[in-house]
C-alpha positions in Angstrom: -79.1 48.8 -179.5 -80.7 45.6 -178.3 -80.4 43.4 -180.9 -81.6 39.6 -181.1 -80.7 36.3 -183.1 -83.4 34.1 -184.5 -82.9 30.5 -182.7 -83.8 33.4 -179.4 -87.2 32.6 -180.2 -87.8 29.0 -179.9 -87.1 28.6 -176.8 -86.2 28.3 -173.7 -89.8 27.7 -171.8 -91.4 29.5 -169.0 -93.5 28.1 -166.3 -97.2 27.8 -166.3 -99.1 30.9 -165.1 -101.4 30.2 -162.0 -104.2 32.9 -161.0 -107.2 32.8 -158.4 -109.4 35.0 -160.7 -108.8 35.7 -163.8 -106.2 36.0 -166.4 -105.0 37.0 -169.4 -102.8 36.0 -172.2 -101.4 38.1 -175.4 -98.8 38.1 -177.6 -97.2 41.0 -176.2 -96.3 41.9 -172.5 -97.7 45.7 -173.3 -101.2 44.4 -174.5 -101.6 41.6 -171.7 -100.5 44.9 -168.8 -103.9 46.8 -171.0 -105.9 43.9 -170.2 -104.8 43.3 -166.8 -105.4 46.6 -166.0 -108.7 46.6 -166.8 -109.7 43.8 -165.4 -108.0 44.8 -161.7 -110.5 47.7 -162.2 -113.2 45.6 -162.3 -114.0 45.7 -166.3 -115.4 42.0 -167.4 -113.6 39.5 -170.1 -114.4 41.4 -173.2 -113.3 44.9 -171.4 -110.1 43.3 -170.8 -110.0 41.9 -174.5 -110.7 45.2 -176.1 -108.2 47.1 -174.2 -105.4 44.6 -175.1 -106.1 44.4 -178.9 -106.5 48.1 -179.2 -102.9 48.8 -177.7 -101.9 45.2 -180.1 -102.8 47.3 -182.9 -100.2 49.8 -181.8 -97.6 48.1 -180.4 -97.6 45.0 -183.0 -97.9 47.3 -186.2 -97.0 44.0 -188.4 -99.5 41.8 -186.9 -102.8 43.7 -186.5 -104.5 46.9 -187.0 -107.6 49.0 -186.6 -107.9 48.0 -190.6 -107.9 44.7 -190.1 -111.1 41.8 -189.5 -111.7 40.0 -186.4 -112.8 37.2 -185.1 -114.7 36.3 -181.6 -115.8 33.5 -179.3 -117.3 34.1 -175.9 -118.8 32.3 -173.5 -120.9 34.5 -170.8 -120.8 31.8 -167.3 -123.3 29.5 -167.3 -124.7 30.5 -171.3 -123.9 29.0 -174.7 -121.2 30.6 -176.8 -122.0 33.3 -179.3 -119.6 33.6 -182.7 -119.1 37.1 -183.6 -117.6 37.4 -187.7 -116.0 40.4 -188.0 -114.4 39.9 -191.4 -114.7 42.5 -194.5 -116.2 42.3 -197.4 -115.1 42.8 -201.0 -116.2 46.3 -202.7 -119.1 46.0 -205.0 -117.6 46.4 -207.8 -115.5 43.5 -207.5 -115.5 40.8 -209.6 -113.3 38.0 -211.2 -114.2 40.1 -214.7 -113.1 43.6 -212.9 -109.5 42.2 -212.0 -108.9 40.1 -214.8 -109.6 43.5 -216.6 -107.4 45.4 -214.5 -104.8 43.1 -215.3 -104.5 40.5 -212.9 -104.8 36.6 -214.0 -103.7 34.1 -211.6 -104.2 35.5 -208.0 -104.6 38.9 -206.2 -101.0 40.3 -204.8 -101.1 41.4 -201.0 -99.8 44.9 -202.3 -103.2 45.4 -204.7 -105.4 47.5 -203.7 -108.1 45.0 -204.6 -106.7 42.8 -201.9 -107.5 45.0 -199.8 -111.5 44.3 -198.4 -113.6 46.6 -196.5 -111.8 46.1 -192.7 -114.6 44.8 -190.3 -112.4 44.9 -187.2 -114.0 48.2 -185.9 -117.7 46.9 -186.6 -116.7 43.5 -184.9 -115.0 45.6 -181.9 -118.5 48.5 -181.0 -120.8 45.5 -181.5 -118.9 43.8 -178.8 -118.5 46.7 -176.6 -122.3 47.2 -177.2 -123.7 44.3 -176.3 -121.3 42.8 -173.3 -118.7 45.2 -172.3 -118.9 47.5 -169.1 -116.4 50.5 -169.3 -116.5 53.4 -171.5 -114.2 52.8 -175.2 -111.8 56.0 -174.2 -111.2 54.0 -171.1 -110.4 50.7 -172.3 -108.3 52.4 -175.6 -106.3 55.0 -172.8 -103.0 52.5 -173.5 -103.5 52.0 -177.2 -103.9 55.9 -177.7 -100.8 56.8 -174.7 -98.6 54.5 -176.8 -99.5 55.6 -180.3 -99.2 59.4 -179.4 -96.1 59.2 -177.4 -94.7 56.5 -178.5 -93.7 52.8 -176.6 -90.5 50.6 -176.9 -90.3 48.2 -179.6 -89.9 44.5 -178.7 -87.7 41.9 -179.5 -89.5 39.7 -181.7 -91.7 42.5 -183.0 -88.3 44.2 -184.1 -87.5 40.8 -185.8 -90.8 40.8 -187.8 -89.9 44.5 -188.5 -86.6 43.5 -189.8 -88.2 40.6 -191.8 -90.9 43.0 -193.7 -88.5 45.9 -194.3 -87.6 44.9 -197.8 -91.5 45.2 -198.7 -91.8 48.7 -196.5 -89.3 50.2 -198.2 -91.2 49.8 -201.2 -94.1 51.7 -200.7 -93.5 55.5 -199.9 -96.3 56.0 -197.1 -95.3 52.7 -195.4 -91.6 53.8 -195.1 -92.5 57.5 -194.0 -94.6 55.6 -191.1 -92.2 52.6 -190.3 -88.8 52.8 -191.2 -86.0 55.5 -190.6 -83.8 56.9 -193.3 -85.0 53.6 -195.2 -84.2 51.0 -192.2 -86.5 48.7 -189.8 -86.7 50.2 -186.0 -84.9 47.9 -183.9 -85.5 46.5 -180.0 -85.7 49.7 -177.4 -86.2 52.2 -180.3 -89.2 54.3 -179.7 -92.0 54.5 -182.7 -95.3 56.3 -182.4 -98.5 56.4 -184.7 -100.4 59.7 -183.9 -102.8 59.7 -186.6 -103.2 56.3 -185.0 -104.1 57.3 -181.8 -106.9 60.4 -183.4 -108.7 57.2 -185.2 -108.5 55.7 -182.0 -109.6 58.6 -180.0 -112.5 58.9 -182.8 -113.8 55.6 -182.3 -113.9 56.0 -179.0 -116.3 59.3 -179.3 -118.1 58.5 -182.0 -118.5 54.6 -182.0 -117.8 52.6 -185.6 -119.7 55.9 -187.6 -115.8 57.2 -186.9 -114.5 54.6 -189.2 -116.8 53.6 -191.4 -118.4 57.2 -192.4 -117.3 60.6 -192.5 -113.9 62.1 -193.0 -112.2 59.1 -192.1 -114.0 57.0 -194.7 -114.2 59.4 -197.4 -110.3 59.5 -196.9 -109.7 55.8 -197.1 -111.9 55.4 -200.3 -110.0 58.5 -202.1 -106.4 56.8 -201.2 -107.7 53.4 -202.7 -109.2 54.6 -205.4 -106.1 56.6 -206.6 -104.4 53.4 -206.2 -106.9 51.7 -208.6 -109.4 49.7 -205.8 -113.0 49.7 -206.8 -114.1 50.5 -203.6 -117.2 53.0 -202.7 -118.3 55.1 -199.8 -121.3 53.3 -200.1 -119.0 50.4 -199.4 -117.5 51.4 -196.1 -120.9 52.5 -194.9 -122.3 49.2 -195.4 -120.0 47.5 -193.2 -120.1 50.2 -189.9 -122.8 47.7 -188.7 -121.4 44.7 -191.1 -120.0 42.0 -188.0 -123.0 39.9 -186.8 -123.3 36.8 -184.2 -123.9 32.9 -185.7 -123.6 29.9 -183.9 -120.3 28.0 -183.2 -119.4 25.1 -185.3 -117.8 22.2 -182.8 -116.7 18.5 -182.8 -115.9 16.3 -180.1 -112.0 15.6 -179.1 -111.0 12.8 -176.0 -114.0 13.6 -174.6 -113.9 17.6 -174.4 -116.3 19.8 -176.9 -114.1 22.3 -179.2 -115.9 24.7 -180.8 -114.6 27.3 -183.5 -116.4 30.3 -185.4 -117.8 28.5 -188.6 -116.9 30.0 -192.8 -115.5 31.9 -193.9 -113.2 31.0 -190.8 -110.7 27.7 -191.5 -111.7 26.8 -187.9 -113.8 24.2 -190.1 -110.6 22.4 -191.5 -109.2 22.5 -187.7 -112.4 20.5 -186.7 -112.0 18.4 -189.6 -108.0 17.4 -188.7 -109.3 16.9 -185.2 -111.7 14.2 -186.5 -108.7 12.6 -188.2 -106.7 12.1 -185.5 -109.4 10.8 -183.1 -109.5 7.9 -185.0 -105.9 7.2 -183.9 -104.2 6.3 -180.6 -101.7 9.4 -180.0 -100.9 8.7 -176.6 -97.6 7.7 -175.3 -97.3 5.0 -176.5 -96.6 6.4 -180.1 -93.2 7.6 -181.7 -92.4 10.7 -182.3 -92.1 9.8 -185.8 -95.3 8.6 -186.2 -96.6 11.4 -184.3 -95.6 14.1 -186.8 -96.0 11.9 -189.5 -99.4 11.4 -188.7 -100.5 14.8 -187.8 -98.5 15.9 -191.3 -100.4 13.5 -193.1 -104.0 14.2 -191.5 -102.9 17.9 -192.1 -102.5 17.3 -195.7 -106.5 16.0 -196.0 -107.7 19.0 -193.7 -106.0 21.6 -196.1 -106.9 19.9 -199.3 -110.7 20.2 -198.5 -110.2 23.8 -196.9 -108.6 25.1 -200.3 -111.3 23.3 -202.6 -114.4 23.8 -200.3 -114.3 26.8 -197.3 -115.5 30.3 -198.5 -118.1 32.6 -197.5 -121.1 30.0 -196.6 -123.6 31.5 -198.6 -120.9 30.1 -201.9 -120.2 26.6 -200.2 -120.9 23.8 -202.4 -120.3 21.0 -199.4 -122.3 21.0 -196.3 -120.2 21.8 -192.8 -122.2 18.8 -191.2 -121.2 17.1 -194.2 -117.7 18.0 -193.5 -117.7 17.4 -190.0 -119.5 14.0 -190.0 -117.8 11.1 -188.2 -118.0 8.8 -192.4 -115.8 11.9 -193.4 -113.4 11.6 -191.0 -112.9 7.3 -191.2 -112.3 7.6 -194.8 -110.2 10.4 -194.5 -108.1 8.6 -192.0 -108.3 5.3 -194.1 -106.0 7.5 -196.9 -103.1 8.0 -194.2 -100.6 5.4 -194.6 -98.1 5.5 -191.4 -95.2 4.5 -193.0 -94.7 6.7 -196.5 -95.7 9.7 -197.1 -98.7 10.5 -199.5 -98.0 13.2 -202.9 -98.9 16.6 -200.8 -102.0 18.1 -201.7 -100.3 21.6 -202.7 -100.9 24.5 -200.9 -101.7 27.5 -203.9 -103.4 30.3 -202.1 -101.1 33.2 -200.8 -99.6 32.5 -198.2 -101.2 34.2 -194.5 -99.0 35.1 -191.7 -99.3 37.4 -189.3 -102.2 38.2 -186.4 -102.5 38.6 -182.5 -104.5 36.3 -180.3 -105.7 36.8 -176.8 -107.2 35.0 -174.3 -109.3 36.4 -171.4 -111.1 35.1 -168.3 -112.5 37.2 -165.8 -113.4 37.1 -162.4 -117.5 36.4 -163.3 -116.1 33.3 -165.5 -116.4 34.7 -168.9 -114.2 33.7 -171.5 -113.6 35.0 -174.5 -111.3 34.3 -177.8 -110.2 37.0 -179.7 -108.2 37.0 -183.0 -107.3 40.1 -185.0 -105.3 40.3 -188.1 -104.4 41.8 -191.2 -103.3 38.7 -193.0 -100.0 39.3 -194.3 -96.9 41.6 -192.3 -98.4 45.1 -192.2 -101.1 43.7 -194.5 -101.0 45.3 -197.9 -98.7 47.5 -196.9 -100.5 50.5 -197.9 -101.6 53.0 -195.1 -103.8 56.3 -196.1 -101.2 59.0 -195.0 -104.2 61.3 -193.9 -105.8 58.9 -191.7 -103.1 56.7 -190.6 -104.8 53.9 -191.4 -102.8 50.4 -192.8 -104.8 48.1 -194.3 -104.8 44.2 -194.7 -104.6 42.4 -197.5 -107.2 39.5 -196.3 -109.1 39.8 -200.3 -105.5 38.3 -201.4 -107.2 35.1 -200.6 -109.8 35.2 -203.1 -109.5 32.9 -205.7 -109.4 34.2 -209.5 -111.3 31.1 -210.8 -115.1 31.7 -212.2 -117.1 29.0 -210.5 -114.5 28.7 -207.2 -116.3 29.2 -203.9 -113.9 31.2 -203.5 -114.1 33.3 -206.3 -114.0 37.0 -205.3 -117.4 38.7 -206.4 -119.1 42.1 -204.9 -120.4 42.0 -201.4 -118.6 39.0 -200.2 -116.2 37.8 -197.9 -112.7 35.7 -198.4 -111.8 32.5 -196.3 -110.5 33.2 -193.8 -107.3 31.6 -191.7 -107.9 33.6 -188.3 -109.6 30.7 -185.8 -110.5 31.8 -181.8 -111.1 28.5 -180.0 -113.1 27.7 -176.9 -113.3 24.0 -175.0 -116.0 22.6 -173.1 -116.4 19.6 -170.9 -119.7 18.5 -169.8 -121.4 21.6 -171.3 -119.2 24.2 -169.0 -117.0 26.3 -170.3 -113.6 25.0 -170.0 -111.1 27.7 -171.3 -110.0 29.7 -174.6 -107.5 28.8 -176.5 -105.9 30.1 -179.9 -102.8 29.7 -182.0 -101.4 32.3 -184.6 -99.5 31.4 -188.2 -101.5 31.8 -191.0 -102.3 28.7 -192.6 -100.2 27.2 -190.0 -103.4 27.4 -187.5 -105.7 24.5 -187.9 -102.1 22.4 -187.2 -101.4 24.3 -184.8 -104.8 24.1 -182.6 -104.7 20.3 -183.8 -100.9 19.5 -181.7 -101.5 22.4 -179.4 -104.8 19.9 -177.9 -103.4 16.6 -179.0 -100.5 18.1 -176.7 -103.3 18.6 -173.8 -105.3 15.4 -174.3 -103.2 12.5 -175.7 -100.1 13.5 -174.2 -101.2 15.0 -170.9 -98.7 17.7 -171.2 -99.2 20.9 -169.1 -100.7 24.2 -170.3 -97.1 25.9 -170.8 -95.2 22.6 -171.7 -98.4 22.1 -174.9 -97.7 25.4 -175.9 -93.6 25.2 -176.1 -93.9 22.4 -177.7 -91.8 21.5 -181.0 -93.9 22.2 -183.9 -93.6 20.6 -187.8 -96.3 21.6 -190.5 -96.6 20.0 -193.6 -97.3 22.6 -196.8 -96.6 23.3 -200.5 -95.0 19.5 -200.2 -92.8 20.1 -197.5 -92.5 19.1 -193.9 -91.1 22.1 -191.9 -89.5 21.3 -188.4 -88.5 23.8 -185.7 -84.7 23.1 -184.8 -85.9 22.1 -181.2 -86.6 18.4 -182.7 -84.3 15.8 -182.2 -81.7 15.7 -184.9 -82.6 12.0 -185.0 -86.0 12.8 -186.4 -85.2 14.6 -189.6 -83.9 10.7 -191.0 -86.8 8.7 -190.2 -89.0 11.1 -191.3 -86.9 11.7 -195.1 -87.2 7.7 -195.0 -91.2 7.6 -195.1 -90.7 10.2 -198.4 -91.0 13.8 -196.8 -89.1 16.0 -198.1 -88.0 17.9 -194.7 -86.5 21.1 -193.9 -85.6 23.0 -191.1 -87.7 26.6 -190.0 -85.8 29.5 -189.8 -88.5 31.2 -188.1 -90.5 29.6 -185.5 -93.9 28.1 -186.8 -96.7 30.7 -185.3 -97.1 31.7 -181.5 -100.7 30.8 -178.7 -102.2 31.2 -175.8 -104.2 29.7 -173.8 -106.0 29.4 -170.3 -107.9 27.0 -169.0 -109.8 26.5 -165.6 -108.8 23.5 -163.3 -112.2 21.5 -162.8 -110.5 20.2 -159.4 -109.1 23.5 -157.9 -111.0 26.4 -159.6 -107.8 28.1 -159.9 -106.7 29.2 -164.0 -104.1 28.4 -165.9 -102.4 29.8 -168.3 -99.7 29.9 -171.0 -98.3 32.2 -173.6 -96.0 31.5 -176.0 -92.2 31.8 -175.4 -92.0 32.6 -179.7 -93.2 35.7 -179.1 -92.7 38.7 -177.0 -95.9 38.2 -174.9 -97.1 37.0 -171.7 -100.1 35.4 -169.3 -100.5 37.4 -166.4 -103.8 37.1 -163.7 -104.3 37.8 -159.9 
């Protein structure tokens, strides 16, 4: 069988993707033909979106999944941006008192079943098709359900990620029945199909988020976590059927383009916050590489401090966003960064998050929307009800354990979350959607994806491929597509440096030419996926 070796995935580039339009950009070539599909049929942005994350959550088992939360911006033509929070919420039961009971002290292991929220991907996906989408759900899910009921060729780097999360698979007896074989990872070209997958989907489609949320499926998912030792309720699931809801976009202002981002429990705060960092430096061309990733390490350090000690569900935040977002924050943040040593890292000590899709869509009408589904970790918890077919995320592994912590898990309420859509403006218009996966690794990455864009001038393709370094748990990772020059200069300034074996998180993005009209786009070349338009 196909088989692929690691440095495959950073690099080499591709070119820009041009389209008339619209377009449409995923992390895997299977999901962006969904979309496409849609859209040449004349279905609108969020059609296009819904198709492609539905077949995502088949064809990218490790990344995303119907049990899941989501995450939405979209920009009707000519209207403000509405935030959509599609993110779970803890059982009611749930408490720091319940887990330290059950036995857990210093954090909440992805494999718990008290990591494991109430998914609000489904609410967050029949709201949207409610309120702005045009086709019929068995239409836009016909892909998603063809693939999980007859199966569809793995991909190359999905096969990688497969490889990578065996280990922890082959741990849990329902998660090797569905994904391994005789005890091994599928590899590229192998066939895999979910068809308990495909009846949820084909449920959902029938019977709207009732299909999930209530009913046999529910009554199902509560039984399996419950034997398992969760605290969660039917009452629980119910709640959350019409649980996503619409708020207003949090934004800040960046070389003269608005960038907005969904507010808490999102981290698309501590983006906004390292973008307010760096505006208060020149990053242009004039700057060397050193000092680039120095400074954006270093600016990365302050964002993520403030994110671990502050972000949480708003209704627990202590600090005010405007508070965190005013331009006084920023200068005396930026006043801390010395450019020539590095500063003691403010440690990184929540779990670490990995793994979502991200997809971009523009339609022909001028829409845009942002979407970003996950379930936080590689296959989430790991555990997947064997009746329903469901695997669920681990997203409650980022509650904190710490009476008094905004982020303190507690009944009813919702973790921080990494996952962060983005959308720019310029002059009030919508400008284009943009998003970047990784975990933790996001805020950096939206932060060098736009510096990339707007201090650099770089293309839409050449912002995306470029080298990446992210600074965490007092290290300074480097993709091995930096000069070997780099590594020396920055050791000198006190970083301690190494060298990622895996390439730091994947984007897309498209954009509309102001000039032309004409959309580009980019998807990244660390991942199996693909823009395509017309």
């Amino acid at each position: 069988m196909i088989t692929t070796h690691r440095s495959t995935f950073f690099g080499p580039s591709r070119p820009t993707l041009f389209a008339r339009d619209a377009a449409i950009a995923t992390s895997h070539p299977l999901a962006t033909a969904a979309g496409l599909e849609v859209l040449q049929a004349g279905g609108n942005a969020m059609d296009a979106a819904l198709a492609a994350v539905a077949a995502q959550c088949v064809v990218e088992p490790a990344m995303t999944g119907i049990g899941g939360d989501c995450f939405v911006l979209y920009a009707p033509k000519g209207k403000p941006t509405v935030a959509l929070n599609g993110s779970g919420r803890a059982p009611m039961a749930a408490s720091v008192a319940a887990l330290k009971a059950a036995g857990l002290t210093t954090e909440i292991p992805r494999t718990s079943p008290h990591a494991v929220t109430v998914p609000g991907a489904i609410s967050a996906w029949t709201r949207l098709h409610a309120d702005y989408a045009t086709l019929p759900l068995d239409r836009l899910f016909a892909r998603a359900i063809d693939y999980a009921e007859n199966g569809y060729p793995i991909a190359q780097r999905v096969a990688f990620d497969w490889a990578d999360d065996a280990p922890l698979l082959v741990q849990d007896a329902n998660a090797s029945a569905f994904f391994l074989k005789d005890g091994k990872p599928l590899v590229a070209g192998d066939r895999h199909a979910q068809p308990l997958l495909g009846q949820r989907l084909r449920d959902i489609a029938a019977h709207g988020a009732a299909a999930f949320y209530e009913g046999a499926t529910a009554q199902s998912l509560v039984r399996y976590l419950n034997s398992l030792g969760g605290l969660h309720t039917e009452e629980d699931f119910a709640a959350m059927k019409d649980g996503a809801f619409y708020t207003t976009p949090i934004a800040t202002e960046y070389r003269g383009y608005t960038v907005e981002e969904c507010p808490p429990n999102g981290q698309g705060l501590a983006a906004l916050m390292l973008l307010n960092i760096l505006r208060e430096f020149d990053l242009g061309e004039g700057m060397s590489l050193a000092d680039r990733v120095h400074l954006h390490a270093e600016a990365g350090k302050l964002a993520y401090y403030n994110r671990d000690a502050l972000l949480a569900d708003p209704a627990a935040m202590t600090v005010p966003v405007e508070t965190l977002l005013s331009r006084d924050t920023a200068r005396r943040l930026a006043a801390r960064i010395d450019m020539g040593r590095a500063l003691p890292p403010a440690l990184w000590d929540e779990p670490e998050h990995k793994d979502t899709v991200y997809i971009s869509v523009v339609d022909r009408d001028g829409n845009m929307v942002s979407f970003i589904n996950s379930l936080f970790h590689g296959y989430g918890s790991t555990r997947i009800d064997p009746e329903t077919g469901v695997l669920l995320h681990s997203r409650g592994a980022s509650f904190r354990l710490i009476e008094g912590h905004p982020n303190a898990i507690a009944g009813g309420k919702r973790p921080m979350h990494t996952i962060i859509p983005g959308l720019l403006r310029k002059d009030g218009e919508a400008l284009g959607v943009f998003g970047v996966m990784g975990g933790q690794y996001q805020a950096s990455g939206q932060a060098a994806l736009l510096s990339g864009l707007f201090d650099r001038h770089l293309d839409v393709q050449m912002a995306v491929d470029a080298p990446r370094a992210f600074a965490h748990d007092g290290v300074l990772e480097i993709e091995p597509t930096w000069p070997e020059s780099l590594r020396a200069e920055l050791e000198a300034r006190g970083h301690t440096v190494t060298t990622a074996v895996e390439p730091l998180g994947g984007a897309q993005i498209i954009l509309r030419d102001p000039a032309s009209g004409f959309l580009l786009a980019g998807s990244d070349p660390r991942k199996d996926g693909c823009a395509m338009g017309f």
